[in-house]
C-alpha atoms as one frame of an Amber mdcrd trajectory, in Angstrom:
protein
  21.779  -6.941  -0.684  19.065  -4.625  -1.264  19.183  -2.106  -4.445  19.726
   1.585  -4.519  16.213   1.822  -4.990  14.846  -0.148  -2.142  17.824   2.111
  -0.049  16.402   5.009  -1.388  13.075   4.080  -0.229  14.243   2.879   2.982
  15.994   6.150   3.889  13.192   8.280   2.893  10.653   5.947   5.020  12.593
   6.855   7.675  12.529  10.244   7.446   8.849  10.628   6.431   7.651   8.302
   9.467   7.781  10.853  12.446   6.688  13.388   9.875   3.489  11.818   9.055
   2.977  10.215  13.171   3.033  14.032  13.856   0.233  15.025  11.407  -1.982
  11.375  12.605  -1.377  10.202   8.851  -0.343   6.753   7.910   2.315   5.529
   5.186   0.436   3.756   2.660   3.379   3.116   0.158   6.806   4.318  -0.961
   7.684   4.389  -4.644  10.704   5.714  -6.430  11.689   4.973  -9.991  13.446
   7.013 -13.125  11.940   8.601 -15.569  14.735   9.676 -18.546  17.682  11.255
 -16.794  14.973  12.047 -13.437  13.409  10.393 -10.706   9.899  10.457  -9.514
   9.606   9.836  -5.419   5.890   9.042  -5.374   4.523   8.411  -1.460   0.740
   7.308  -0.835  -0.796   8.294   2.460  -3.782   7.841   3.991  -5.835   8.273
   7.235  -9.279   7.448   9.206 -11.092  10.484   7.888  -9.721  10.713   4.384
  -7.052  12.618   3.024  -7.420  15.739   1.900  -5.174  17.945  -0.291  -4.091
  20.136   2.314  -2.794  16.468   3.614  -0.740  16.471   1.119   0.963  19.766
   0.767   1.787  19.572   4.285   3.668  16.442   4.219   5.267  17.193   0.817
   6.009  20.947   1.882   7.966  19.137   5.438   9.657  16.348   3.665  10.937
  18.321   1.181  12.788  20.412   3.417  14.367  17.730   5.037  15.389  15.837
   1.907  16.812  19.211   0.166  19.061  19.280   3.448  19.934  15.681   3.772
  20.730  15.475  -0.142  19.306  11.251  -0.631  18.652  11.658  -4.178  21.544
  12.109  -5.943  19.832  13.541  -9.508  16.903  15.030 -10.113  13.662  13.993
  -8.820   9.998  14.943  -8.261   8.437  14.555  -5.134   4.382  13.312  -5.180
   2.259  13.042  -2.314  -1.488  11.622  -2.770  -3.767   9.278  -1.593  -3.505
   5.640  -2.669  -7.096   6.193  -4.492 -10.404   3.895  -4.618  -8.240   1.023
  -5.460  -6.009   1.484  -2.372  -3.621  -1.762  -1.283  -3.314  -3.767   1.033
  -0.196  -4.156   2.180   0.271  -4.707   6.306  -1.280  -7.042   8.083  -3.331
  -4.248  10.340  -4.908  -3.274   7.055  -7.065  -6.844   6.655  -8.405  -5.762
   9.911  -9.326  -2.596   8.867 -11.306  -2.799   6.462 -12.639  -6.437   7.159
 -16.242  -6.087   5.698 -15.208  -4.393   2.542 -14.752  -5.757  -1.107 -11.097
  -6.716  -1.803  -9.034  -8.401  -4.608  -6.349 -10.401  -3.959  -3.598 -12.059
  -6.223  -1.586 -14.732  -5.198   1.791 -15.980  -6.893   0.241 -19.542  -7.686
  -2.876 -21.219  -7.891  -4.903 -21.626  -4.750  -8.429 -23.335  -4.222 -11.104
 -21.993  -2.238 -13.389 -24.364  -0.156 -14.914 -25.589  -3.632 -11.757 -27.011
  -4.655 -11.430 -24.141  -7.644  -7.853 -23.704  -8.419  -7.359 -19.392  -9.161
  -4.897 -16.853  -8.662  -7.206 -14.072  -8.447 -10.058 -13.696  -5.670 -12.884
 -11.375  -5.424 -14.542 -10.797  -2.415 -15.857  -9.371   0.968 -12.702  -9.307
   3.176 -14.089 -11.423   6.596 -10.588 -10.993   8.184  -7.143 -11.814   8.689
  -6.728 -14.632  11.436  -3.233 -15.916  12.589  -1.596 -14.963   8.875  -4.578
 -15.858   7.054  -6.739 -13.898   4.798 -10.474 -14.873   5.300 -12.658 -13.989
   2.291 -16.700 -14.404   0.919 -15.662 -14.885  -2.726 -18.661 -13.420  -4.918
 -19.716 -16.768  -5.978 -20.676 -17.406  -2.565 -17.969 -19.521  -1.792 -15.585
 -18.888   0.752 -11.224 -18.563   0.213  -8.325 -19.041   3.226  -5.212 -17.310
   1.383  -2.249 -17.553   3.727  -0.829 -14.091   3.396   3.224 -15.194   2.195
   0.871 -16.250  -0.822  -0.499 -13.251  -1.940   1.441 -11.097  -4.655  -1.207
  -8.051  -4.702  -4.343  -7.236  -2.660  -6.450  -4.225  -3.199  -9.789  -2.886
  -2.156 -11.980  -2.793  -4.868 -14.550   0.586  -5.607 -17.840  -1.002  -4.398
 -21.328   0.990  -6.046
């Protein structure tokens, strides 16, 4: 049975989808959480070129006007819209593909060894790839990691100088 949060989510996903297909901008993450007596809806978006503040005032201006009508959130909330950062995550398959080539971190709920044998939960490396469910990684070491991707708990790219 999913919570009211994960509902709350769920619904506003759905309404922020066609919103953000129209403007060519893709749905990074979806957070909601209280804060006191109010609520913070916090969305992360993202795109090929960047996004840019005007990025986000459009999407927060249109899904605001669409969640004032449809009343989801029962109590007082704050709606953010903003990029997921330098340290943006991973969190479809589609995005291993994406930015194969770049420096990622990945977390996985237990131990895992990389071709080595080293047992670690945390991996830091160049992302080669995802290949049938599998994370493909050059670990800074120089070693290389398989992490089947029902493994990993967190994965983010990491700000490369």
């Amino acid at each position: 049975m999913a919570t009211p949060k994960e509902d709350t989510c769920t619904y506003v996903k759905g309404i922020a989808l066609p919103i953000l297909e129209s403007l060519g901008i893709e749905l990074v993450d979806i957070e909601f959480g209280k804060i006191g007596r109010d609520a913070v809806l916090r969305l992360f978006i993202d795109k090929e070129s960047g996004i840019m503040l005007d990025d986000c005032a459009n999407v927060s201006r249109e899904l605001s006007m669409i969640l004032d009508v449809e009343d989801v959130i029962p109590c007082n909330y704050t709606l953010e819209v903003s990029s997921p950062g330098l340290d943006r995550p991973l969190k479809k398959p589609s995005d291993y593909e994406r930015f194969s080539g770049r420096l990622i971190r990945v977390r996985t709920y237990e131990p895992l060894q990389d071709d080595k044998g080293n047992k670690r939960k945390t991996f830091l490396g160049k992302l080669d790839g995802l290949f049938d469910g599998v994370i493909r990684m050059t670990l800074t070491e120089g070693q290389s990691a398989s992490i089947p991707l029902e493994r990993v708990a967190k994965a983010n790219l990491e700000f490369e100088l």
